[in-house]
C-alpha positions as CSV (number, residue, x, y, z in Angstrom):
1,X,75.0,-1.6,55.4
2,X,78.8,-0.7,55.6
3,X,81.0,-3.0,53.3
4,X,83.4,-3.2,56.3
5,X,82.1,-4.7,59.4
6,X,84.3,-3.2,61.5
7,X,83.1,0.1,61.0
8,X,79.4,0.1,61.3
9,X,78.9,3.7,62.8
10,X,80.4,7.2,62.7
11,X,80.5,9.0,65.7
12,X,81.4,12.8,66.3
13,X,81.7,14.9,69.1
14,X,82.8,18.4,69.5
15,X,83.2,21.0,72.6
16,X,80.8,23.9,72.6
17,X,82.9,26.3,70.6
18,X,83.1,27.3,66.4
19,X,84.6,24.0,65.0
20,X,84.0,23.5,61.3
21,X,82.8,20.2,62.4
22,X,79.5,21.5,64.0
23,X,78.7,23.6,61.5
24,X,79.1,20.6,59.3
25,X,77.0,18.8,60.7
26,X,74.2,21.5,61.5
27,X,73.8,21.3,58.4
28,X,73.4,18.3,57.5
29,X,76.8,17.8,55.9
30,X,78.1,14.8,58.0
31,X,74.9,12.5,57.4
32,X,74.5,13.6,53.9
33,X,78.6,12.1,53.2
34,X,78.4,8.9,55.4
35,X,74.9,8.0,53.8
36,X,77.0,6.5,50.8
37,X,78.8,4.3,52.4
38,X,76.1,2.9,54.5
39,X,76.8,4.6,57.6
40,X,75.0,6.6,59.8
41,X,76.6,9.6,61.9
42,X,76.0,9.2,66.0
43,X,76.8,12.4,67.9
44,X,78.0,12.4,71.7
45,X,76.4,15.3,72.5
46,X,72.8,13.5,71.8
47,X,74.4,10.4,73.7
48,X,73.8,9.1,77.7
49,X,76.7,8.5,80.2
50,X,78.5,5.7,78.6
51,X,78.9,7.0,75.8
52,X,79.4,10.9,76.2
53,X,82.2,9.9,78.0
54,X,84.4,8.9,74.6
55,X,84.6,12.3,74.3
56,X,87.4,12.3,77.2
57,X,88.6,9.1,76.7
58,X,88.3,9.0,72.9
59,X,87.7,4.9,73.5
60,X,85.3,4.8,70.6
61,X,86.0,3.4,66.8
62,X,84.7,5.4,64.3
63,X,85.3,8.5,66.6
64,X,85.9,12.2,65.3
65,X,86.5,14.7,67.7
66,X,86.9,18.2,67.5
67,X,87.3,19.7,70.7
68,X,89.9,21.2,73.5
69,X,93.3,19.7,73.2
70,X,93.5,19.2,77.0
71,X,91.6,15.8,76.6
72,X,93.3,15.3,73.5
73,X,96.5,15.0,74.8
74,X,95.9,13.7,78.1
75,X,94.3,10.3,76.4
76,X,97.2,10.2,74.2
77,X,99.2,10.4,76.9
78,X,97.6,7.4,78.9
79,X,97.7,5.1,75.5
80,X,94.5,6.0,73.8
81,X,94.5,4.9,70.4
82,X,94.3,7.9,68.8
83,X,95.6,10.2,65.6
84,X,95.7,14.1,64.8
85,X,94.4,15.1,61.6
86,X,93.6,18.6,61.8
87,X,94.3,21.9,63.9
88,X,92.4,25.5,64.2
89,X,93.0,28.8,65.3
90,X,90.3,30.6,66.4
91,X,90.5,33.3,68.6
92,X,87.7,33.7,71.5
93,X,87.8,36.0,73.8
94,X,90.3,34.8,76.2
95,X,90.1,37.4,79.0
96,X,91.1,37.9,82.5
97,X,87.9,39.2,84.6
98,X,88.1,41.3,87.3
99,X,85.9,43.7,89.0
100,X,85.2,46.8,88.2
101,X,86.3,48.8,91.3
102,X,89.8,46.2,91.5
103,X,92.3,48.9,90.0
104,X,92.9,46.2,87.6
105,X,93.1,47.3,84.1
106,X,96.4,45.6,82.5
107,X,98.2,42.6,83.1
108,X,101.0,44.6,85.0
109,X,98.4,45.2,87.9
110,X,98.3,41.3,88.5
111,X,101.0,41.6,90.6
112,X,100.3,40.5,94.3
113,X,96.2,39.5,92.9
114,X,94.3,36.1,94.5
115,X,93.7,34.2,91.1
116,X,90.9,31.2,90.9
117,X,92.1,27.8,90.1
118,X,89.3,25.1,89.7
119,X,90.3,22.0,91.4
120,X,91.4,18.9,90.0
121,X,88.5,16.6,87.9
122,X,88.3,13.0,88.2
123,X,90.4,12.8,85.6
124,X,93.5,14.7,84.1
125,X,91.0,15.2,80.5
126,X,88.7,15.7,82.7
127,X,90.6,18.5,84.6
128,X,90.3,21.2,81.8
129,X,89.0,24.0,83.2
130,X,92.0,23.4,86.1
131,X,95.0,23.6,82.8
132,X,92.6,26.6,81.1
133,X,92.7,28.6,84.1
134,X,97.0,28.4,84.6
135,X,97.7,28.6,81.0
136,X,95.5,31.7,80.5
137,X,96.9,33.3,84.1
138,X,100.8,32.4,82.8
139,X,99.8,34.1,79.5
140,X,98.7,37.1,80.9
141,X,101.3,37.6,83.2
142,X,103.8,36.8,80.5
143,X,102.1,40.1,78.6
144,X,103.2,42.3,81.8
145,X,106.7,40.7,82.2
146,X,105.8,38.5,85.4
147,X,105.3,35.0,86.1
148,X,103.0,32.5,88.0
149,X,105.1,33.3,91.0
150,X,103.7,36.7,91.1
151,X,100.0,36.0,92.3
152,X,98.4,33.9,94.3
153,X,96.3,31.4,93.0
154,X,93.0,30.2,95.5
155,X,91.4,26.9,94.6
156,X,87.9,27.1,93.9
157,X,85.3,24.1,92.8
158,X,84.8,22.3,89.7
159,X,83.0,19.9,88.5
160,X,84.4,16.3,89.4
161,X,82.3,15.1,86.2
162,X,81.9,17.2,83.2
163,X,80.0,15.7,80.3
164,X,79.4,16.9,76.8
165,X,76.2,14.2,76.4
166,X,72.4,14.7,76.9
167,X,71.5,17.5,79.5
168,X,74.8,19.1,79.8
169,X,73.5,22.4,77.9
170,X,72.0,23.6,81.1
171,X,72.2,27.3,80.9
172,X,72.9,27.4,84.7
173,X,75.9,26.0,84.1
174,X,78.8,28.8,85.7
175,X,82.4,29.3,84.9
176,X,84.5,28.1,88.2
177,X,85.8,31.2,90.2
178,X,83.0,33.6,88.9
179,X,80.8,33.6,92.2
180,X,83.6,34.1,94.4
181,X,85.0,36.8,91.8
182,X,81.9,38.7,92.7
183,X,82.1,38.0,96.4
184,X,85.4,39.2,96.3
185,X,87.0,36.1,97.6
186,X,89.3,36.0,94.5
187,X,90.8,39.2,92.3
188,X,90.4,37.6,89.1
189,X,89.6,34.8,86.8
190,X,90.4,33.3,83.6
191,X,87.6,33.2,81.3
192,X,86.7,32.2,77.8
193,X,84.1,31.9,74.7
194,X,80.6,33.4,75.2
195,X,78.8,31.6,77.5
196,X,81.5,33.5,80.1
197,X,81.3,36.9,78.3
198,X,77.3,36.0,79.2
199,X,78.1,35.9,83.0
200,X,80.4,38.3,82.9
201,X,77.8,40.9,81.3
202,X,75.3,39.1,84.2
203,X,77.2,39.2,87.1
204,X,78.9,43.2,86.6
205,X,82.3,41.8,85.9
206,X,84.9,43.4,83.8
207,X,87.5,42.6,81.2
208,X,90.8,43.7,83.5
209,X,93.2,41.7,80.3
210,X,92.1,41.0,77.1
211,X,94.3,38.3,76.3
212,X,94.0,38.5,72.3
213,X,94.6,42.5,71.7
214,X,98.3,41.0,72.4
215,X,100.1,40.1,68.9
216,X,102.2,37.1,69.8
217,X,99.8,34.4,69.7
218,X,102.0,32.3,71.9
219,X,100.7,34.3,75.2
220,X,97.4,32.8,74.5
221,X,97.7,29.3,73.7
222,X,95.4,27.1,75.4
223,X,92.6,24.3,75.2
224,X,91.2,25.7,72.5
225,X,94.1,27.9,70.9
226,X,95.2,25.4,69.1
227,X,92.4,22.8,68.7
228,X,92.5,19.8,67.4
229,X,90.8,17.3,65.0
230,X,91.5,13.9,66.1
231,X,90.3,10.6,65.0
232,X,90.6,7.0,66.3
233,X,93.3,4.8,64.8
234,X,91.1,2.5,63.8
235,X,89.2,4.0,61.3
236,X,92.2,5.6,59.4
237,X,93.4,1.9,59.1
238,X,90.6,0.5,58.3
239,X,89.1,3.3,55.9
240,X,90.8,6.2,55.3
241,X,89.0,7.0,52.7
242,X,86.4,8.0,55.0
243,X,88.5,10.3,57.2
244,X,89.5,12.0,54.2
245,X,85.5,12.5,53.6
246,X,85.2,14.0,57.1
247,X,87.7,16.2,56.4
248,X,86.3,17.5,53.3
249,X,83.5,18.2,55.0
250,X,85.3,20.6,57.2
251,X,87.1,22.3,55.0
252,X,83.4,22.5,52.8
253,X,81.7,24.5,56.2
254,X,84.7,26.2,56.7
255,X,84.7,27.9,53.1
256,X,80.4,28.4,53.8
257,X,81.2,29.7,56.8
258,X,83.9,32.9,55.4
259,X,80.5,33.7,53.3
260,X,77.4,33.6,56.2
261,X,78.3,35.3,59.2
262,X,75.0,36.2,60.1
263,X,73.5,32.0,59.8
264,X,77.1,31.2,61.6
265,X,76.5,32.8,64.1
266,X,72.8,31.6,64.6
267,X,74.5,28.0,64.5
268,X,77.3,29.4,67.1
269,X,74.3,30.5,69.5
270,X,73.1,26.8,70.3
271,X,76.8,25.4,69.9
272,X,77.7,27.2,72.4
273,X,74.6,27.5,75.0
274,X,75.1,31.4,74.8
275,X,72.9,33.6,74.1
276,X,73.4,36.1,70.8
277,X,74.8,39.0,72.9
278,X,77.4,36.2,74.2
279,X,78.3,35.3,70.5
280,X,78.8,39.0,69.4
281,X,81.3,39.6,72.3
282,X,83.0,36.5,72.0
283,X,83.3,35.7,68.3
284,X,84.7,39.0,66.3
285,X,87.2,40.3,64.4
286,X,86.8,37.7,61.0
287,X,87.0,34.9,63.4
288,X,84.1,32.7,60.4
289,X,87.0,33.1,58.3
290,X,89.8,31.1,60.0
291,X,87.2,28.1,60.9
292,X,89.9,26.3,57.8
293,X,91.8,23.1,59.6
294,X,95.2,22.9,58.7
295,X,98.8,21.1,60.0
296,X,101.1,23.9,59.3
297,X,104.6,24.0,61.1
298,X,103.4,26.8,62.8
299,X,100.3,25.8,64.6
300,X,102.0,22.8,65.6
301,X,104.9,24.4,67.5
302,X,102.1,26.4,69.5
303,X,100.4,23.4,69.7
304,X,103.9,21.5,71.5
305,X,103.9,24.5,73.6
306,X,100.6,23.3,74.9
307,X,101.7,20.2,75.5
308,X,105.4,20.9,77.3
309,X,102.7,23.2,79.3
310,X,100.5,20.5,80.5
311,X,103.6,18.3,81.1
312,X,104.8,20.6,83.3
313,X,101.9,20.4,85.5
314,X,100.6,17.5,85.7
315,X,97.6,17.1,82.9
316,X,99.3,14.3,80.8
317,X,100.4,10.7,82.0
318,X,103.7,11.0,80.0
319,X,105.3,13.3,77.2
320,X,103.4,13.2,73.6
321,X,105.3,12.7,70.6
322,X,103.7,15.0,68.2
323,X,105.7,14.0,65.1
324,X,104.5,10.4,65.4
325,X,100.6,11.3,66.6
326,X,100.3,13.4,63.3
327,X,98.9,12.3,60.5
328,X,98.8,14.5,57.7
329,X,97.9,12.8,54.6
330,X,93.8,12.6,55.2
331,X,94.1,16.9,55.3
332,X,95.9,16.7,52.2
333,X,93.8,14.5,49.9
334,X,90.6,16.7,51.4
335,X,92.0,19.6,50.6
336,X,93.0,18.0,47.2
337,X,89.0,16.8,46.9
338,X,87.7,20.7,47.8
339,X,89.8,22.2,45.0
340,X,88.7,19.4,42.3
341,X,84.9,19.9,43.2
342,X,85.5,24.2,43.5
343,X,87.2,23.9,39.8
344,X,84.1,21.8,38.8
């Protein structure tokens, strides 16, 4: 049994995307750290209703989560109790769809095109694919000099509910704005990660702006662009010494990960309820090499540009302050625990 009674479970949840956190624990990693201390590791993905739902609400202690930052935020922002430890970078095929015959082929031809924005969730976390779809529009406009004024954006459905828990790997499951791309009711839709590069391939679609051939990183920050590793304030309180070995074990896959491509990439297939071809198209370019967590100044000043974003728009109940929601010393001492054991 745990020696602290408050803490009698770690729980974990991630979004299906690379986070050194899966690959962690696909292999075993997580479960193999806790089991010292007398803890077992729950994951919300295996979870039913009431509990899959911490993944939005982050309501949970003993929660890590390593997922969009959409949710992130917008629990922050309501009051959740809450904590940033960690940020990645990966990129993952952010793209603009269009089809083929549009005349589309940069983001300068946006100009006067009908754009699909999901409708509004339950819930502002909820209400992700909604924030994805007008970040990723504004950033590919930004490449070709115009602005969200420039198109016109045409609501489409989303789902009211989305859940990470049990049954929500259906491979059914469709990227809002895709069917009425290809019915030509819109002129193009943001898109993201392989599961979309999947439909897009299925469905005849093509790429009309690939959002990361731009080199200012800024036009393509999003949910995932930065993404962040958060934890529930009661757990660093209580044991930090355990978020430190969640941590460790991140940086651990990370590192395994620059080295095994081809077994990532396996891992990445189920992760992300894609099929290989999916994973190929998505995932390139060294991306199993920048899987590393860190709080550098940079990532958080695209991270705050996130956050004015979703402001802006509506996602988050009231401003986030990012200085006092980060907490940087867990990263450090991990980071400190990977060298000692690398040297040994």
């Amino acid at each position: 049994m745990s020696s602290d009674p408050s803490i009698d479970k770690i729980w974990f949840t991630r979004c299906p995307v690379p986070t050194a956190g899966g690959l962690a624990h696909n292999l075993g990693w997580l479960a193999g750290a806790f089991a010292p201390h007398g803890l077992e590791v729950g994951v919300l993905q295996d979870a039913g209703p009431d509990l899959a739902r911490r993944h939005f609400d982050h309501d949970l202690p003993g929660l890590f989560r390593e997922g969009g930052n959409v949710p992130a935020l917008a629990a922050r922002s309501e009051g959740a109790p809450t904590r940033l430890i960690g940020l990645t970078w990966i990129e993952e095929w952010q793209s603009i769809l269009v089809r083929p015959d549009s005349g589309i082929t940069g983001p300068g031809h946006l100009a006067g095109a009908r754009v699909a924005l999901p409708g509004w969730a339950r819930t502002r976390a909820q209400s992700f694919p909604r924030a994805m779809a007008l970040h990723g529009v504004k950033g590919a406009l930004a490449q070709g000099g115009l602005t969200l004024d420039d198109v016109t954006f045409v609501e489409v459905p989303a789902d009211l509910s989305p859940s990470v828990g049990r049954g929500a790997g259906d491979r059914s499951l469709s990227w809002p704005g895709l069917g009425e791309l290809a019915r030509g009711e819109v002129d193009a839709v943001y898109v993201k990660g392989a599961r979309a590069a999947e439909q897009a391939r299925e469905l005849g679609l093509a790429v009309g702006v690939d959002l990361d051939a731009h080199p200012d990183p800024a036009t393509r920050v999003n949910n995932g662009t930065p993404r962040p590793i958060t934890v529930h304030e009661s757990i660093l309180e209580e044991r930090p010494d355990l978020v430190v070995t969640f941590l460790a074990q991140t940086l651990r896959a990370a590192d395994w990960a620059a080295g095994n491509l081809g077994r990532v990439r396996e891992i990445l297939a189920a992760e992300t309820r894609s099929g290989a071809g999916g994973v190929l198209t998505a995932y390139r370019d060294g991306f199993h090499r920048s899987l590393r967590p860190t709080l550098e100044p940079e990532r958080l000043d695209l991270l705050r540009i996130q956050k004015d974003f979703l402001l802006v728009h509506g996602f988050l109940a009231a401003d986030v302050d990012l200085e006092a929601w980060t907490v940087p010393e867990p990263l450090l001492a991990a980071a400190r625990q990977a060298d000692a054991e690398n040297v040994a």
